[in-house]
C-alpha positions in Angstrom: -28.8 80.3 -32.3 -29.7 76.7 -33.1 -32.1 74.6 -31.7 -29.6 72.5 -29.6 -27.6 75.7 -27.9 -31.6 76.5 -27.4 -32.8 73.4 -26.4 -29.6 73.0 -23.5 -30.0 77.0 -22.7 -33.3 76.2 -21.7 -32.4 73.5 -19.3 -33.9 70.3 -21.1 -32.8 67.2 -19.7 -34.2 64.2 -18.7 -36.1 64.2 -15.6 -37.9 67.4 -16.5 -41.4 67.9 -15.5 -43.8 69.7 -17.8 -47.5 70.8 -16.8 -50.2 70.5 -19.2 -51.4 73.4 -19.2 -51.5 74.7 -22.6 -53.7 73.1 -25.6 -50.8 73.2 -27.9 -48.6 70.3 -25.5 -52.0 68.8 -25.2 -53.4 68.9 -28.4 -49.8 66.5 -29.3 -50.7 64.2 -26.9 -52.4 60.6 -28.0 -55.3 61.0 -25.4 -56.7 63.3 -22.8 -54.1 64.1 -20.0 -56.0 65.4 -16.3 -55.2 68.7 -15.5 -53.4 67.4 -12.0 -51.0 65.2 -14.2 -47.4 65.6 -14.7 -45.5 64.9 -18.0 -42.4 63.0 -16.9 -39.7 63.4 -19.3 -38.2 60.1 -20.0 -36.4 60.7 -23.4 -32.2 60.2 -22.9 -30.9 64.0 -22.7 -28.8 63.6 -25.7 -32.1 62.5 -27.8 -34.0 65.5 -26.1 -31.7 68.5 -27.6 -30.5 66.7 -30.7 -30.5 69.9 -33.4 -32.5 68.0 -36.2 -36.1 67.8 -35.6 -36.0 65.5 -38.3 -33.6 62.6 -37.0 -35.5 63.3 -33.1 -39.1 64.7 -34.3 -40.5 63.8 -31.0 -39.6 63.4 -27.1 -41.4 60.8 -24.6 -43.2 61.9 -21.5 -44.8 59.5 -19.1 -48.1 60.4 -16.6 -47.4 60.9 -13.4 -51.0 61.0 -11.1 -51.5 62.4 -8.1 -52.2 59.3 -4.9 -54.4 60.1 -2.6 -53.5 57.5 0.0 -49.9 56.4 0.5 -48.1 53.9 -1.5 -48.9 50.2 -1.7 -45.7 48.1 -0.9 -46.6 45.7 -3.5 -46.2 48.9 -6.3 -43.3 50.4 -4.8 -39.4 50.1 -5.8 -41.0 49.1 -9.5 -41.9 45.7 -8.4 -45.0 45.8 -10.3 -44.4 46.0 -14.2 -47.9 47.0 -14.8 -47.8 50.1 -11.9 -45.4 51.8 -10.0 -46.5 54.1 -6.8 -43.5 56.6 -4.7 -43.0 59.2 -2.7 -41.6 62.7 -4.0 -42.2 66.1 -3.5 -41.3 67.7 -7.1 -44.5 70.1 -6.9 -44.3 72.1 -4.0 -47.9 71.8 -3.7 -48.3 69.7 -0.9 -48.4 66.8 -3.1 -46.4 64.1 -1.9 -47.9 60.6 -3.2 -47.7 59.7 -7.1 -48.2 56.7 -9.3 -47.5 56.0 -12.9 -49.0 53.4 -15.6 -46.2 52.5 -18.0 -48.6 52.8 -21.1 -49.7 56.2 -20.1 -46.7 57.9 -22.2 -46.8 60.5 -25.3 -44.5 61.3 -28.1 -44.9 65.0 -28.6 -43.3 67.0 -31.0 -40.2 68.1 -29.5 -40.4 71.6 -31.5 -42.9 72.6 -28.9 -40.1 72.6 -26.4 -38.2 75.9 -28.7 -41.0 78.2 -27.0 -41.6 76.5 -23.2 -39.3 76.6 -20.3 -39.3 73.4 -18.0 -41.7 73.8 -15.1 -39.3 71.9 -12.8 -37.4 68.7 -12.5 -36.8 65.3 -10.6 -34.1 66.0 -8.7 -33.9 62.6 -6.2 -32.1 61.2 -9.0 -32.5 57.9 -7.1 -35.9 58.4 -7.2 -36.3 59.1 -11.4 -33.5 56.0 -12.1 -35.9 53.9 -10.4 -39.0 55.2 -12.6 -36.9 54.6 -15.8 -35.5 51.1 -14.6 -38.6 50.3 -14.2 -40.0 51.3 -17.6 -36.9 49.4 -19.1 -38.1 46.2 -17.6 -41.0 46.2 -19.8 -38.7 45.4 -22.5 -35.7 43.4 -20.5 -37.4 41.5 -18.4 -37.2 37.4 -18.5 -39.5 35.2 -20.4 -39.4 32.0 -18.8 -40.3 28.7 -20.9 -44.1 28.8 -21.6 -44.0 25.2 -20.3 -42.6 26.7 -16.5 -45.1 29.2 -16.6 -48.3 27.0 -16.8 -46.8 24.6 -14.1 -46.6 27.8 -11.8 -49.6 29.0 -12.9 -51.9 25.9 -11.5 -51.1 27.3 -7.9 -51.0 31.3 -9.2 -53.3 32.0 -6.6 -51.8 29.6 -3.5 -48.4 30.8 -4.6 -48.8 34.5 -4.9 -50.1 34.9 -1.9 -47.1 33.9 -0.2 -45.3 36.4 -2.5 -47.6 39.3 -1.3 -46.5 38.9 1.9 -42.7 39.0 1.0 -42.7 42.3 -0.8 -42.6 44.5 2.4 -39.4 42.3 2.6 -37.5 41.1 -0.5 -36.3 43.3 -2.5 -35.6 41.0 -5.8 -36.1 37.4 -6.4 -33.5 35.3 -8.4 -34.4 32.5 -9.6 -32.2 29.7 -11.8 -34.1 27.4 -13.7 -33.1 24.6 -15.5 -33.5 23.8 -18.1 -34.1 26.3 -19.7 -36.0 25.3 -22.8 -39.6 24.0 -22.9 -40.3 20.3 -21.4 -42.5 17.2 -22.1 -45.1 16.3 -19.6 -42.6 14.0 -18.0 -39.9 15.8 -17.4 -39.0 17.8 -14.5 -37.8 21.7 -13.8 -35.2 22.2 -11.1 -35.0 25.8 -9.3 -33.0 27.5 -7.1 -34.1 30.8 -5.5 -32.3 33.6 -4.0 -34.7 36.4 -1.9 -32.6 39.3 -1.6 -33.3 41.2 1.3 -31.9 44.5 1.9 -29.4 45.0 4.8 -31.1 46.6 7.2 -34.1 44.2 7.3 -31.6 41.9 6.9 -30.1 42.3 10.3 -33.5 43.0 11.8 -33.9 39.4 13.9 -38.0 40.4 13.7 -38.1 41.0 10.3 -35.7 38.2 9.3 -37.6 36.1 10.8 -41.2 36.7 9.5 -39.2 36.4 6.2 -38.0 32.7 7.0 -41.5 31.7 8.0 -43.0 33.0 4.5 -40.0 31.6 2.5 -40.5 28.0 4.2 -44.2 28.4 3.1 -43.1 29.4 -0.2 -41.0 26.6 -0.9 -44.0 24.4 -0.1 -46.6 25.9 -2.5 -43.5 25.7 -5.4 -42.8 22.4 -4.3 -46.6 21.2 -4.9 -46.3 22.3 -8.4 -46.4 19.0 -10.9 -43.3 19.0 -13.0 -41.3 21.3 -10.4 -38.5 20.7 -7.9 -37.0 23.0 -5.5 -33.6 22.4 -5.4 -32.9 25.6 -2.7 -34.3 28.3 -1.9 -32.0 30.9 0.6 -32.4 34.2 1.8 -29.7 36.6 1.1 -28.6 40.5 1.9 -28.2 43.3 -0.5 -24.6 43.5 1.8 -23.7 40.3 1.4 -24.3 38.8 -1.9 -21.9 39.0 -4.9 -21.7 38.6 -8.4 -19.9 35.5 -8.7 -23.1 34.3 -6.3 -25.9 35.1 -8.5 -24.2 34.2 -11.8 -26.3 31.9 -13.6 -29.8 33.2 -12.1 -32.2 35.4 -13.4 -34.5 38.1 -12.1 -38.1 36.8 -11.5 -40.9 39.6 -12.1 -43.6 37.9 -10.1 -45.7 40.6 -10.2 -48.6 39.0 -11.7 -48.2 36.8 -9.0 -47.6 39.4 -6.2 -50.3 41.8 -6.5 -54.1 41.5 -7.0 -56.6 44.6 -7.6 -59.1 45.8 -5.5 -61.4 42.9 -6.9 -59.4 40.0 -6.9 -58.5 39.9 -10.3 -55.2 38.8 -11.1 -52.8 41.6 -12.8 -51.7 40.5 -16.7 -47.9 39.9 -16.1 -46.1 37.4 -17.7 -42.8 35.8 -15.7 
């Protein structure tokens, strides 16, 4: 039989989740994997059982770690670029709480998979689409003009803040920014933001609310920024907005803005 009809007769796919529990898978591996760690399958299915090991010599797996507490909202839904946390229970172990550090992957020799079966699977396919948007971001996400970043940067600390307190309700920020090219000292930025709620705490008059209140605050710290105007700033549902209303904006990944460690220290995201 060949390796693909194998490979698919097995029941490789993407999504699959392999315990390292053997030396061989770990002796593949660029670095010590824990014992409680799962190896995420991230590798497009095609890719996985492709018949040549030579033209596919390897697949990708990413760490997923057990949490012992439950998620943070500012590392949920992928906001983070630098750490995602969720909820899923793949394990049947009791364990319900993981997280995932998008560095924390392995190429290993996809041979190994001819004599393993897969130990189970994502099946919340909501769930592993997140985890691989958010892995694609990495590589697709914005890079404003250096010369936006520093102005935002002089109130990083003022400004994220405010963000912090948003991501329990905003789901994406979209922000247009022109121009788009880098500036001299004494010219000016213009944004416009969009906070996209989604449509249940949309219609929530509480949460809409606490929202408004941050997003006026917002607009103030952006607005004390040298070299910045805030042309508008409006908060918008998941139900409501369209294509035709976002064209022209781009996705802001404020994480290093949003989130701080445990000691204060900001996280090393660029926007």
């Amino acid at each position: 039989m060949a390796n693909r009809e194998r490979l698919i007769e097995s029941g490789w796919k993407q999504g699959i989740l392999l315990v390292p529990n053997d030396e061989c898978l770990k002796e593949n591996a660029h670095y010590e994997i824990p014992d409680n760690t799962h190896l995420l399958i991230v590798s497009q299915t095609c890719d996985l059982v492709q018949d040549s090991f030579e033209r596919e010599p390897y697949f990708e797996a990413l760490c997923l770690h057990p949490l012992n507490q439950e998620p943070n909202g500012g590392y949920l839904g992928g906001k983070n670029s630098r750490r995602i946390e969720f909820n899923l229970d793949f394990a049947g172990d009791g364990i319900t709480h993981w997280f995932a550090l998008p560095y924390e992957r392995h190429l290993i020799k996809r041979e190994l998979l001819l004599d393993r079966k897969p130990d189970s699977s994502i099946h919340d396919e909501q769930t592993l689409n997140m985890i691989l948007r958010w892995l694609s971001r990495r590589y697709t996400r914005t890079a404003f003009p250096e010369t936006f970043v520093s102005r935002i940067d002089i109130r990083k600390d003022r400004i994220g803040k405010k963000f912090s307190h948003l991501n329990s309700f905003v789901s994406n920020v979209l922000v247009q920014v022109y121009p788009f090219s880098e500036l001299d000292s004494n010219d000016e930025y213009s944004i416009e933001i969009i906070l996209v709620m989604d449509a249940e705490k949309f219609d929530d008059p509480n949460q809409h609310k606490s929202c408004m209140e941050i997003k006026d605050q917002l607009e103030y710290q952006l607005g004390q920024c040298d070299g910045i105007e805030v042309t508008d700033i409006n908060i918008e549902s998941t139900a409501a907005i369209t294509f035709d209303g976002v064209k022209g904006f781009l996705e802001w990944d404020y994480s290093y803005l949003s989130f701080r460690e445990p000691d204060d220290a900001a996280m090393p995201v660029d926007i």
